[in-house]
N, C-alpha and C positions, 0 to 999 in steps of 0.2 A: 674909543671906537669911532671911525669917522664914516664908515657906512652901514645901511641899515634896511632891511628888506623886509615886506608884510607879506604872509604867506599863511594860504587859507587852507585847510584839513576839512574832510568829516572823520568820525571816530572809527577808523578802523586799524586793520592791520597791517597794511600796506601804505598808513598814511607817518608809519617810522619813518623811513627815511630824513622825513622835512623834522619831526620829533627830535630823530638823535643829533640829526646835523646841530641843533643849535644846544640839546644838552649834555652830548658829549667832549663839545668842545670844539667842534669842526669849524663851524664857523669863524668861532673867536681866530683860529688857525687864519684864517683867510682875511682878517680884520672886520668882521661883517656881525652885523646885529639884526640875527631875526626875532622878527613879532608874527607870534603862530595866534593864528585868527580860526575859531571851532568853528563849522558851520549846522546846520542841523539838517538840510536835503540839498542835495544835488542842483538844483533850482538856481536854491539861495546863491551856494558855493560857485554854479556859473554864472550868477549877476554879481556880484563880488568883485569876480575877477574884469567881467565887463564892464563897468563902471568905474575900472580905476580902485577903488576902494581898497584893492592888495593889489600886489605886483606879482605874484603868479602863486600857484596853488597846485594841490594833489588832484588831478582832475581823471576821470574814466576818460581809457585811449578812445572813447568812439566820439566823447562830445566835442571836441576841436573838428573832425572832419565833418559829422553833421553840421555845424556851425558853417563849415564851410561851403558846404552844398545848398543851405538855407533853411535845414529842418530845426522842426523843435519851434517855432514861432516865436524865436527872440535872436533879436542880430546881434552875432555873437561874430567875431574872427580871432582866432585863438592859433598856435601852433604850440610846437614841443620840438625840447631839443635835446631830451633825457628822458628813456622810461624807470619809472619806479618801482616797476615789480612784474613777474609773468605769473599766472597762476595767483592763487590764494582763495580763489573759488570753491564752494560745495552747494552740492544740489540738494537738498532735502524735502523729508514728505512728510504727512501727519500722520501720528502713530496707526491709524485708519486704514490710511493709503499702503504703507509699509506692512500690514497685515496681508489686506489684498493682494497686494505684490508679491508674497510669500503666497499665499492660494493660487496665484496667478504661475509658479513653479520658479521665480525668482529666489537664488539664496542671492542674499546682498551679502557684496564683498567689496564693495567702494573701486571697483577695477572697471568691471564688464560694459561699456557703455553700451552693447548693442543688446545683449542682455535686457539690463534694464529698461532700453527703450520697447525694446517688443512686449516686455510685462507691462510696462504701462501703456501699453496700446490693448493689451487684453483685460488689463484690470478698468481702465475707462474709454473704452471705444468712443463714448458719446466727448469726448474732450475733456481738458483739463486748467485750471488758474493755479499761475505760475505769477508767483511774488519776484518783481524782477526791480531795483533800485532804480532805473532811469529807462525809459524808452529806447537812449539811447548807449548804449553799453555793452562793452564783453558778456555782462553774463545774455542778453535779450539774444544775442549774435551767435554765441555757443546755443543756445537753448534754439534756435532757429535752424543752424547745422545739425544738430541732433537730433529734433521732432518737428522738423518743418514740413513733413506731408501729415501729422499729426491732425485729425479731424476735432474740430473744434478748442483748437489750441488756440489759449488767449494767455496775455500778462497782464499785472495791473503792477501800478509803481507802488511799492512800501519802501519809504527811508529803511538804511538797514539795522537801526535798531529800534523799528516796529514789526522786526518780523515775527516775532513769537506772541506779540499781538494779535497781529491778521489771523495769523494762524486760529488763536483763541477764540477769536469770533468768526470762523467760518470764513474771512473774508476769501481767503486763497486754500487750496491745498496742497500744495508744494512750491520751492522757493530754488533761488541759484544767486548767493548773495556771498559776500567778500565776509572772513572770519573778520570776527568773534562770533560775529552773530550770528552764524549757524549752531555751531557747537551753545552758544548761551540757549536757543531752543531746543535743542537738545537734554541741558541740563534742567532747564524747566520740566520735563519730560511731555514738552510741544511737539517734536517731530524727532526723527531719523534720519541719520545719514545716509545718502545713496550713492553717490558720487563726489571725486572732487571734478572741479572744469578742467583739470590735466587730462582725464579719462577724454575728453571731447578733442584736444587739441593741446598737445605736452607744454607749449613755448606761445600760447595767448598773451598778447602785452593786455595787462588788466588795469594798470596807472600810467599816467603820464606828469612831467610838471609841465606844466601849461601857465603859457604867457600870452598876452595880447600881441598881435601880431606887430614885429619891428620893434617889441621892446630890448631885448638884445643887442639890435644894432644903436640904439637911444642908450643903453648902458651898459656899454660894453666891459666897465671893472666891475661893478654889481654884481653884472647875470655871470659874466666869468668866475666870480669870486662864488655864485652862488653854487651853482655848476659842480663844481671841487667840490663844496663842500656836502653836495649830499650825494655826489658820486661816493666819497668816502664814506660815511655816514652808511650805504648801500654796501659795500665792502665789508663795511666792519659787519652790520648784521646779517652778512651769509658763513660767520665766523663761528663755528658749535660753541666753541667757548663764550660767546657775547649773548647764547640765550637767556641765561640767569637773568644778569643786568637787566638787558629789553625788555625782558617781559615785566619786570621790576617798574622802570622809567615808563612804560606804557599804559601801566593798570591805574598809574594815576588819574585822581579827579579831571583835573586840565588835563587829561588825554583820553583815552579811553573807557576810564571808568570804567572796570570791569576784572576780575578776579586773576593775578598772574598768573594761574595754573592753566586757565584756558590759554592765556596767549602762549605762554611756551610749549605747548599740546603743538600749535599751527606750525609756530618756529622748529619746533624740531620734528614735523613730519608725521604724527604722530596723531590721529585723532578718535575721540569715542564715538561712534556710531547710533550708539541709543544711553538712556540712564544705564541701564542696567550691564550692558554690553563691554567688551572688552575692548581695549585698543586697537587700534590696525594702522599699519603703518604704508606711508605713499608716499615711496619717494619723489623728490623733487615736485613735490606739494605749492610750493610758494618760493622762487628766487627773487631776492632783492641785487644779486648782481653776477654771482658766476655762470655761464657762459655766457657772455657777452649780454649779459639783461638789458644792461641798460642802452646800450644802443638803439637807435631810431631808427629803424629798417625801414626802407622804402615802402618793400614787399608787405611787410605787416599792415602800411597803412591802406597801401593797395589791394589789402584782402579783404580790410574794412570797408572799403567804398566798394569795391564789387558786392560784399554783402548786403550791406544796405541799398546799394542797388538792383538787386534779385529781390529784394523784402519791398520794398517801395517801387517798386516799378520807374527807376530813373537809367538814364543813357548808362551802359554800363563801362566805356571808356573815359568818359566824360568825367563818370565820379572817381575813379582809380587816378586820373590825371590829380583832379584838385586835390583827392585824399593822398597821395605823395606829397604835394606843395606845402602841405600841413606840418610834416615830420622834418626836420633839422637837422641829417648826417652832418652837413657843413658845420653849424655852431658846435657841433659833440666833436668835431676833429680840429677847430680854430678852438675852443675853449680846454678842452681835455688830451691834448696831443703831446702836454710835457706828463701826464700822470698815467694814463690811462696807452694799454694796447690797444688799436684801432684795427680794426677789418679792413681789408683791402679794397671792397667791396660795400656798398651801400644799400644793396639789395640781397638776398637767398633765393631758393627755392624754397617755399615753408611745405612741410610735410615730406621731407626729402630724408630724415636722419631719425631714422629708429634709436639708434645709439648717437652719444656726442662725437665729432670730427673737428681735427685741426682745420684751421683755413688761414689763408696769407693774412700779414699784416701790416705794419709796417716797425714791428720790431719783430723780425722771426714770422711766429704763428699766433692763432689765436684759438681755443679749445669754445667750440660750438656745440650748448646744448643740445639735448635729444629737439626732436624736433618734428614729431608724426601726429597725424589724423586719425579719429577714433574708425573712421572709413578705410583710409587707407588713401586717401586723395591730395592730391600734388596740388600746389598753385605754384605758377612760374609765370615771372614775367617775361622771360623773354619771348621771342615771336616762336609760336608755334607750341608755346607751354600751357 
């Protein structure tokens, strides 16, 4: 094995891809040795990767473009040149709240986003804490589009396998965190399920691999090699057949730690709602690659820096410029161009595709996930979108 790449996870569900790329073989394929590095909070995991200490990591799509704008009080300059997954989010409450919410005229059906926002506007008018992993993240950004005129709406960071802690001790009463660890509070019978983050926005990029910026052009067989390999890796686990196995390889200690039943519940769409409660199923709950997942969309990162710029009160052109700068169409069409169908296109309209749509490519077409707002609301870059 003549190269060798360090790559940092925390324990979740979405943090497979970097997992299977090296133990299903993928790597080896590409002549490449990774060393998968656990981290224990999002913090840690983006000093990590600042310092040099890995060569890149499972990172949340929002901390590379904060980094870039300058939030978060650590200098960070990160980009991405592959997303790792859309969805995998759920929102949950405490068995309390989930009560109320039912007095409140709510049946929870893990669909209704509007729904359920108007019952938690009636069941806690005076506000609500929301366990959110990182200040800066899909879920804080989802949860901001959904209950952002919400009065007294605050988050507080819980690593996301302390959510059924907080929970425990009153810290929060309700969460929006990347599985296991909803459904593991769940089985604790800590909270209920309300939502998955599909309900808010179908095609949220919720991982990214994240590298220090111009590591790519500095190793160009490495990041190429790396690239493939957990593009496939992502392939394999949108495969029905491959949820046995993952959920298998993923319950282990060095990974997630945590019972195969819950992970293949996520992988196959499938989740419990309370202890007691029956199954319900959502589709397109969590993609690690079919319709186009792993693509770096312009537009997506442009939706992120306008968010955080309506939340933080910064220029709001200013930040969509530099959060485009962030995302890598270029390296995913110079590294993935012999394996991979490529969009014609480096931007969307996000919210534009109720249902999935062909779009150019440059082999034929390319089949474009669903693609809609829990509002019903468009973001276009072009002029006049």
């Amino acid at each position: 094995m003549s190269r060798a790449v360090d790559l940092s996870f925390i324990p979740l569900l979405d943090a497979a891809p970097l997992i299977v790329a090296d133990r299903m073989g993928f790597a080896e394929e590409e002549r490449l040795a990774i060393r998968l590095h656990r981290a224990r909070t999002w913090s840690m995991l983006r000093d990590m990767l600042a310092l040099g200490q890995v060569d890149a990591a499972q990172m949340l799509s929002a901390v590379p473009i904060a980094g870039r704008l300058g939030l978060g009080g650590a200098a960070v300059d990160f980009e991405t040149a592959l997303v790792l997954s859309l969805g995998g989010q759920v929102i949950g409450v405490s068995p309390a709240l989930a009560d109320d919410l039912r007095g409140a005229g709510l049946r929870i059906d893990f669909r209704d986003a509007l729904a359920a926002r108007d019952a938690l506007l009636r069941a806690r008018p005076a506000g609500l804490r929301f366990g959110v992993p990182f200040p800066f993240s899909m879920h804080a950004e989802l949860l901001h589009l959904w209950l952002g005129d919400m009065p007294g709406l605050s988050t507080v960071t819980v690593p996301p396998p302390q959510i059924a802690e907080a929970l425990l001790a009153g810290e929060i009463e309700a969460f929006c965190v990347g599985e296991p660890w909803g459904s593991s509070a769940v089985s604790q019978r800590l909270a209920e399920l309300l939502l998955p983050g599909t309900a808010i926005w179908t095609a949220a990029p919720e991982k990214v691999l994240a590298t220090r910026r111009g590591w790519f052009e500095a190793n160009p067989d490495r990041g190429g090699a790396l690239m493939r390999a957990v593009w496939r890796a992502c392939r394999w686990l949108d495969q029905p057949e491959s949820r046995a196995t993952a959920s298998e390889m993923l319950a282990r200690d060095d990974a997630l730690a945590i019972e195969p039943e819950v992970i293949e519940r996520a992988l196959s769409s499938r989740l419990l709602l309370s202890a007691t409660g029956d199954g319900v199923d959502s589709p397109g709950f969590i993609a690690f690659h079919d319709g186009a997942a792993n693509f770096p969309w312009r537009s997506q990162a442009a939706w992120i820096g306008r968010q955080m710029s309506q939340r933080l009160r910064l220029d709001a052109d200013a930040a969509m410029r530099i959060a485009q700068s962030v995302w890598r169409p270029d390296l995913y069409r110079q590294h993935l161009g012999d394996v991979a169908v490529l969009p014609a296109a480096s931007a969307k309209v996000e919210g534009a595709c109720p249902q999935p749509i062909l779009a150019g490519a440059n082999r034929g077409t390319v089949l474009l996930g669903r693609n809609q707002f829990f509002d019903g609301r468009i973001f276009d870059l072009l002029p006049g979108g």
